[in-house]
Structure formats: structure tokens, C-alpha cells
C-alpha positions as CSV (number, residue, x, y, z in Angstrom):
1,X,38.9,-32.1,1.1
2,X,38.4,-28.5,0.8
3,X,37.0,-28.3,4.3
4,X,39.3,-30.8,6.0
5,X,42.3,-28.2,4.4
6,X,41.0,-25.0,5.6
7,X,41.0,-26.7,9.4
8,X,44.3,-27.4,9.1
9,X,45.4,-24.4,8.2
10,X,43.3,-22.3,10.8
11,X,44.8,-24.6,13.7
12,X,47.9,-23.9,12.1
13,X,47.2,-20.1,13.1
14,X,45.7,-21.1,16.4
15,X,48.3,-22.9,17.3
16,X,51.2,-20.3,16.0
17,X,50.1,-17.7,18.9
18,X,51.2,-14.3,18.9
19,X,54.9,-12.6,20.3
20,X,52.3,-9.9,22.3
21,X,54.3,-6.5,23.6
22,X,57.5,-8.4,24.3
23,X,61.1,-6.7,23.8
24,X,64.1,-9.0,23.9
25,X,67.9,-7.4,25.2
26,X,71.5,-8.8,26.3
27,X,71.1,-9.0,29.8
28,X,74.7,-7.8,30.6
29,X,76.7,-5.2,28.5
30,X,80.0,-7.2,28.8
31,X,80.6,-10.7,29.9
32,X,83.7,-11.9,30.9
33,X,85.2,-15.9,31.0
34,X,87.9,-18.0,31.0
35,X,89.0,-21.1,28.8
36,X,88.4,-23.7,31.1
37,X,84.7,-24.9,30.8
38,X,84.7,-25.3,27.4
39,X,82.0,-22.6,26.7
40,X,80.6,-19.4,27.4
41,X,77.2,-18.1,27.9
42,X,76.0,-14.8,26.8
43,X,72.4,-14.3,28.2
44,X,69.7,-13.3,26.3
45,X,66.4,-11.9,28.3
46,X,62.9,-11.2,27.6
47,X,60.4,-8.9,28.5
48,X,56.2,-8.6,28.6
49,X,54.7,-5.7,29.1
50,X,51.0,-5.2,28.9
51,X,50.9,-8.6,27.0
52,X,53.3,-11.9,27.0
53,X,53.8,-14.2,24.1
54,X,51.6,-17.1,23.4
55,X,53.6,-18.0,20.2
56,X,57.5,-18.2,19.9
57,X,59.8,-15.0,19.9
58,X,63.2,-15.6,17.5
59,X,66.3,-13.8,17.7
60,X,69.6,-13.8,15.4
61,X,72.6,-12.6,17.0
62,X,75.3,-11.6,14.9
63,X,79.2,-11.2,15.4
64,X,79.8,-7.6,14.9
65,X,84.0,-7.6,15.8
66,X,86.2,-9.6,16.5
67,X,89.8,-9.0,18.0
68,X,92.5,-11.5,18.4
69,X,90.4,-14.4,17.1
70,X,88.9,-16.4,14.1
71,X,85.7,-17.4,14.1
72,X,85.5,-21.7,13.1
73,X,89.0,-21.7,14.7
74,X,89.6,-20.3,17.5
75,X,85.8,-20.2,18.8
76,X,82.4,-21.6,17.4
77,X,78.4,-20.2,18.0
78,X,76.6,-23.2,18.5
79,X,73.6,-21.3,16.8
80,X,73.2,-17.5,16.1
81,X,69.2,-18.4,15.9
82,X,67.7,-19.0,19.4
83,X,64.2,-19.3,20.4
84,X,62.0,-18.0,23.1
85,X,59.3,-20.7,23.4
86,X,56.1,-19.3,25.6
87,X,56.9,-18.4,29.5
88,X,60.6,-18.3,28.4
89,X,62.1,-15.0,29.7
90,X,65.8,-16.3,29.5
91,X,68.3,-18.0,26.9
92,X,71.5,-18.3,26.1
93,X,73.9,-17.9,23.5
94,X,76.6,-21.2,23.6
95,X,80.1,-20.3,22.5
96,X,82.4,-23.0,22.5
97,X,86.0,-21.3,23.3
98,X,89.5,-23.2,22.2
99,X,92.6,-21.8,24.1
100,X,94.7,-21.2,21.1
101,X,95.1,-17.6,22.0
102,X,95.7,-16.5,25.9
103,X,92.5,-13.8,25.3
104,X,90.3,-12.4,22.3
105,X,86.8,-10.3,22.4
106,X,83.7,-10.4,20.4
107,X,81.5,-7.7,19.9
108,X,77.9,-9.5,19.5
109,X,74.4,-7.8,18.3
110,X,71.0,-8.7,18.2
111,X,70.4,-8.8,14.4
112,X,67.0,-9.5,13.9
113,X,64.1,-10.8,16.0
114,X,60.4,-11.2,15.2
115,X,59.2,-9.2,17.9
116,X,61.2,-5.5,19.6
117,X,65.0,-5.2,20.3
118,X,65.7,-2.9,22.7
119,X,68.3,-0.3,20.9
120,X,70.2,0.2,24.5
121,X,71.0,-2.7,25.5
122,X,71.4,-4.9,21.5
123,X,75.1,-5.2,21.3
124,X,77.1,-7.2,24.2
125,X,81.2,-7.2,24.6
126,X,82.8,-10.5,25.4
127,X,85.9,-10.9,27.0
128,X,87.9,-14.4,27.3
129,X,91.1,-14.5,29.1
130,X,93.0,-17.3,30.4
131,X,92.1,-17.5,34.2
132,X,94.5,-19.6,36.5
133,X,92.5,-22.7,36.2
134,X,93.7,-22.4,32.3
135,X,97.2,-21.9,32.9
136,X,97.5,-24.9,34.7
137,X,96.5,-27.5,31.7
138,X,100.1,-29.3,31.1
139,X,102.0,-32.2,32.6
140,X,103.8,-31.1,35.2
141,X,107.2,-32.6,37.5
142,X,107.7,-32.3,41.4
143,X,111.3,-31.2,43.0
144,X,111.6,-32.1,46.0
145,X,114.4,-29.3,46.8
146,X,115.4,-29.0,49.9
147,X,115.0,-32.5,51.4
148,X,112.8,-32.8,54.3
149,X,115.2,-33.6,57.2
150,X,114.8,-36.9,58.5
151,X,112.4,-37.7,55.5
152,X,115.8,-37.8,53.0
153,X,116.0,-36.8,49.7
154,X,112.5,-38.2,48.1
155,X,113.4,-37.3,44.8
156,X,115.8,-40.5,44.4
157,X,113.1,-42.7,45.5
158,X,109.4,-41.9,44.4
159,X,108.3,-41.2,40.5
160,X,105.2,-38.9,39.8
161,X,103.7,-38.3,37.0
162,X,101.0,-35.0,37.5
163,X,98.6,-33.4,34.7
164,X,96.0,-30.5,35.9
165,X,92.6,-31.9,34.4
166,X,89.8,-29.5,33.6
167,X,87.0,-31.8,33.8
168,X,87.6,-32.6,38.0
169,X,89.7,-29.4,38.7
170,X,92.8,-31.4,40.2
171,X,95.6,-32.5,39.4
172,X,95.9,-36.0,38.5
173,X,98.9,-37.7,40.0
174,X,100.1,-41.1,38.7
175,X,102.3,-42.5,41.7
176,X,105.4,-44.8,42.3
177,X,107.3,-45.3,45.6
178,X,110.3,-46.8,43.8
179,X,110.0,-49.9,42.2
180,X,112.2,-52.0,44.7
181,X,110.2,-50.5,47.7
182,X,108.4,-53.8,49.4
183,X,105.5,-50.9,50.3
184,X,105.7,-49.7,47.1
185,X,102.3,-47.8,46.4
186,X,101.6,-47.7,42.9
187,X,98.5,-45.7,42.0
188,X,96.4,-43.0,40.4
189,X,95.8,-40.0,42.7
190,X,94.5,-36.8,43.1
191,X,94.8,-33.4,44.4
192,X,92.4,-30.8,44.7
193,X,92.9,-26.9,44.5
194,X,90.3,-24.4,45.7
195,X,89.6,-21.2,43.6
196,X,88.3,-18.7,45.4
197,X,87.5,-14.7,45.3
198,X,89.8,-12.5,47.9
199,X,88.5,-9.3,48.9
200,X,89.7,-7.5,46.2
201,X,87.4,-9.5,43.6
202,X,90.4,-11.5,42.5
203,X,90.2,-15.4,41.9
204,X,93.1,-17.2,44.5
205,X,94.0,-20.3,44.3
206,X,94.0,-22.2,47.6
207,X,94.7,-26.2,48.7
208,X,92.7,-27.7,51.1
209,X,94.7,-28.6,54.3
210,X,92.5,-32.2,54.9
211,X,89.7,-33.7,52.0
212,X,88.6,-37.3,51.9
213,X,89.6,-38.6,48.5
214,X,87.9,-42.1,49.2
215,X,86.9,-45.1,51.5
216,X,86.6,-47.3,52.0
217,X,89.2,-49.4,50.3
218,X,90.8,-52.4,50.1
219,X,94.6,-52.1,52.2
220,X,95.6,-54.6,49.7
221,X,95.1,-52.0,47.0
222,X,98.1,-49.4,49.0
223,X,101.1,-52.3,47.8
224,X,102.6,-53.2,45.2
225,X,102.4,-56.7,45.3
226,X,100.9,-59.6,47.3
227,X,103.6,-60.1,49.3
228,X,103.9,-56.9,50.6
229,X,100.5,-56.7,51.8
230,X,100.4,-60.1,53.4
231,X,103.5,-59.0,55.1
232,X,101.5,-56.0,56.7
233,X,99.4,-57.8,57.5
234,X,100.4,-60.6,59.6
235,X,103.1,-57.6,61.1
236,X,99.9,-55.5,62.2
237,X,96.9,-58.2,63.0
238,X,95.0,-56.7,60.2
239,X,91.7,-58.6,59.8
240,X,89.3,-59.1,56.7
241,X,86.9,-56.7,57.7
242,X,89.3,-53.8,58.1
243,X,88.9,-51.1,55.7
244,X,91.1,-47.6,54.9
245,X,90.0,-44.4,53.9
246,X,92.2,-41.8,51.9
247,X,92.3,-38.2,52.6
248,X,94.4,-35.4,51.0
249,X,96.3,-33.7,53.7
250,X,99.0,-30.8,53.9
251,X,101.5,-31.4,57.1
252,X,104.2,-29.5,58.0
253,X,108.0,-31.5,58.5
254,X,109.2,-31.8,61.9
255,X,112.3,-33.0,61.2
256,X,111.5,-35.0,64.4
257,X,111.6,-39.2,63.7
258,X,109.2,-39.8,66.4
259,X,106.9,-37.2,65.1
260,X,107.7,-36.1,61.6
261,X,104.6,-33.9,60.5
262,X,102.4,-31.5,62.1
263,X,98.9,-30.4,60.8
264,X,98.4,-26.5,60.0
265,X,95.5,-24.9,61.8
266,X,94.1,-23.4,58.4
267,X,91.0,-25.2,56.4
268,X,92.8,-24.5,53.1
269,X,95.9,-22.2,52.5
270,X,96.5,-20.0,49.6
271,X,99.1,-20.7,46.6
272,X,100.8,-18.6,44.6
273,X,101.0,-19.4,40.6
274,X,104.4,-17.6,39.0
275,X,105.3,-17.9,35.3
276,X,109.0,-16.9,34.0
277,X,108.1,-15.6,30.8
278,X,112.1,-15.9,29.6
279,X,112.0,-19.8,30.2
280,X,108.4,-20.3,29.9
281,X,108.2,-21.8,33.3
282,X,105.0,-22.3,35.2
283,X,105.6,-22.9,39.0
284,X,103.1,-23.4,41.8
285,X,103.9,-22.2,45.3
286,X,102.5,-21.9,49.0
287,X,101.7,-17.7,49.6
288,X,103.5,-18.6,53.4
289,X,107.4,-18.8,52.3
290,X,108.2,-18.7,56.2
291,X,106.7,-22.6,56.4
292,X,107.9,-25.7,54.4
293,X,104.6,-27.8,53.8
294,X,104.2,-31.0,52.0
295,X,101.2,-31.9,50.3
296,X,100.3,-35.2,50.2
297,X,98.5,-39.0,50.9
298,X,96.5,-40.0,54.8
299,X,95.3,-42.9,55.2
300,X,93.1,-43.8,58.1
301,X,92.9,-47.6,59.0
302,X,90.0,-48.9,60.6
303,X,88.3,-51.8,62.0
304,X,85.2,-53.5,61.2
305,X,83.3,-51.6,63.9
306,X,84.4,-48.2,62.5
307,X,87.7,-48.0,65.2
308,X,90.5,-46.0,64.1
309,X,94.0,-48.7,64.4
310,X,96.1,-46.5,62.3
311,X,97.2,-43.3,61.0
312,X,99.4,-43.2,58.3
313,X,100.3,-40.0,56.4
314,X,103.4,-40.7,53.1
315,X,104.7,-37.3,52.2
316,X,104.5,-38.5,48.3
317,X,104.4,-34.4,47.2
318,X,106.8,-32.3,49.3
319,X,105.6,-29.0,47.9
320,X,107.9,-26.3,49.8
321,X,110.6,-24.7,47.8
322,X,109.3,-24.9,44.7
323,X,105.8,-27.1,44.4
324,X,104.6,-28.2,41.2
325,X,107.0,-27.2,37.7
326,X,106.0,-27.1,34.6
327,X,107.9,-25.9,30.6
């Protein structure tokens, strides 16, 4: 029994390794994030110089200040004790942010560790700030102010419900064409917004100008009820094997009943997001004021054989003087 116990605890040792000539550090001095992901991650490196660790290398990282914040409340450290396990040079601390607060920093510090902290680089500043992708969470409503022309007043006529969801960056659009519509198309849809970087380093948000949403679906899915459809269907020949593909597009009005939209030339254009501090309005708008564009549903119609019959486009979110509102 004697024997059988020392061999344990010598593998024990064996097996434990060594940290070696390792020194651990925050890989950046400041880190800077927004609400919108949920967390933030605050990389930790490690280093070997003439010899790497064959055992595991621990770290505590401490809060050192904190400003505009509570800790539990308005922000939780999944765990202040992180592990480098052998050929690990990178972790990261996981700090789960709750946009209670538009912005807060934490001063963080490498507390302890069982092998060297660098003393340049052991504390790390971390900035959160609501970005635009965060000051879109809300429901929002669509006016439809001016009319578009030949295309009437849509207000009195289509019902939209719109909420900005985190999880798929779009808005989320729940649809009506006005219940006593026979083409009524009642249905869940979204809308994408780019964010991108201009050249001064500042994150834009932009709208792509024509995305495929889905396809191929059932037409019967785009009404309202049977009779509609079957009414489309014997009007236009439709067949069984015909299928229709949605796309988000942006058009531009006409004002012209034989032609009412035209497409822009641009991939994706760039939208303004403005906030009325006094009313505590959020509204979205296109950067172009000269051009009233409407952002909205395309569907393409095709045949069995992959031939395009039909091109339909339904204006359902005239975005041109203003876009999207929101209190």
C-alpha cells in the first residue's frame, strides 16, 4: 500500500509539469465595445522565453475601478481565474455587459498568477459605449410622409409592426397590407442594415440596395387567404412547379403608373441615425436628402425550369422623409 501510494503521488508530480520562463500580460492597454453582443473580451497573452510551460499557468484578474457601473448589475466576470493549459499563448476574459447605462469603464489588473506578470503591461482600461447597433434595440413605427405620388397615401392602408433584433442585426418587420386587401400579404419580414467603417475610423450604417431574403417559396404563402391566391393564379397561368424568391430591395418612386420605381446604382447606401434628446426620439434616415427611396419587398416569380415570369416589387416601407421612428 505504501508503494502503490508513493506512485501516485510521483505521477501526480509528473503529470503537474512545470510554468518554465513564461510571463503572462493584457495584450491591449484599452479595449473598447459596445452593448450589443452580449459580452466583451479582454485578451490575455502568454509568453515563453528560453523555456514554455508543460504544466498550467493561472491568472486572477481583479477589478481595480470602476466608473458609471456596478459590478453583479450592470456587468458580470464570468470568472476572474483563467487558465493557460500547455501550448496556450491566448485567453480571454468574458464580461457579460447589460445596457442599463449608455457607457461605464473598468480598470482591470492582473492580480496574481503562478508564474511572471509583466509590470508594463498588468492593468487594461475598458471602455463600453452604446454603438449604433445599440441604439436601435426598441419597437419602432413607419410614416409614410409625403405620399409617394401615384403610390397614395400607404399609411391608411398597410400596418407594420418593426423591432431591431440584436441576435440577426435587422429589423424584424411584422407585415399587413390591410385586412380587406384580397392580396393582402400578411407576414414576418426582415430588413438588413450594413455597419461599416468610413475613412475616418467611424462605424456608418448602410442598407443594402438588393439581398435575397429567401427562395424558394410557396406564392401561396404571399396572400392572405385561399381565395386570393387561387385567384392569381388562374389570372396569371401559374403552375405547380413555379416557385418565388424574396429579395430586399431599395427603389426609387417614379411617380410614373407604368413604371413606378427605379433601382439606384449603389450596392448599399448610407443612413443617417438622429436622436432628439428633448423628445427622446430616435429616427432613421437615408444620408441622400436630394432622393426619396423606399425600402422594401421583390419578389421574383419563376418557372419550373428556373425562367423568370414576373417581377414584382410592394413598396411596404417607404423610408424617405422620415424612415423608421421610434420614443
Amino acid at each position: 500500500m505504501l508503494l502503490a501510494a508513493l506512485a501516485m503521488t510521483s505521477c501526480g508530480d509528473l503529470n503537474k509539469g512545470s510554468v518554465g520562463d513564461t510571463t503572462i500580460y493584457f495584450s491591449n492597454e484599452s479595449v473598447e465595445d459596445g452593448f450589443s453582443a452580449g459580452f466583451v473580451y479582454v485578451p490575455i497573452r502568454l509568453d515563453a522565453g528560453t523555456e514554455a510551460n508543460t504544466g498550467d499557468v493561472n491568472v486572477t484578474v481583479e477589478v481595480l475601478d470602476v466608473q458609471n457601473a456596478t459590478e453583479d448589475t450592470d456587468f458580470m466576470i464570468t470568472s476572474k481565474d483563467l487558465v493557460f493549459r500547455p501550448g496556450v499563448d491566448s485567453v480571454s476574459l468574458e464580461i457579460r455587459v447589460i445596457p442599463n447605462v449608455d457607457e461605464f469603464d473598468l480598470k482591470l489588473g492582473l492580480a496574481s498568477s503562478n508564474t511572471n506578470i509583466d509590470a508594463q503591461k498588468k492593468e487594461c482600461n475598458v471602455h463600453i459605449e452604446k454603438n449604433t447597433r445599440d441604439r436601435l434595440c426598441d419597437t419602432w413605427t413607419v410614416s409614410y410622409t409625403p405620399s409617394l405620388g401615384s403610390q397614395g397615401d400607404l399609411s391608411s392602408s398597410i400596418g407594420i409592426e418593426i423591432s431591431w433584433s440584436i441576435a440577426n442585426s435587422c429589423f424584424e418587420a411584422w407585415i399587413t397590407k390591410g385586412m380587406g386587401d384580397p392580396e393582402s400579404i400578411y407576414a414576418v419580414s426582415p430588413f438588413y442594415f450594413n455597419f461599416i467603417k468610413n475613412n475616418k475610423g467611424e462605424e456608418i450604417m448602410t442598407v443594402p440596395t438588393y439581398k435575397s431574403l429567401q427562395g424558394p417559396i410557396g406564392l401561396d404563402q404571399l396572400f392572405e387567404t385561399q381565395e386570393a391566391y387561387e385567384a392569381f393564379v388562374k389570372q396569371y397561368g401559374v403552375q405547380e412547379d413555379w416557385s418565388v424568391y424574396l429579395y430586399q430591395i431599395v427603389a426609387i418612386p417614379t411617380n410614373n403608373t407604368n413604371n413606378p420605381f427605379t433601382l439606384p446604382n449603389a450596392d448599399e447606401l448610407e443612413l443617417e441615425l438622429e436622436y432628439d434628446v428633448t423628445s427622446k426620439t430616435k429616427t432613421i434616415r437615408f444620408a441622400d436628402r436630394s432622393q426619396t427611396y423606399c425600402l422594401g419587398l421583390g419578389y421574383e416569380l419563376l418557372d419550373g425550369d428556373g425562367r423568370r415570369k414576373m417581377s414584382l416589387f410592394w413598396g411596404g416601407t417607404p423610408i424617405g422623409n422620415p424612415v423608421f421612428t421610434c420614443k
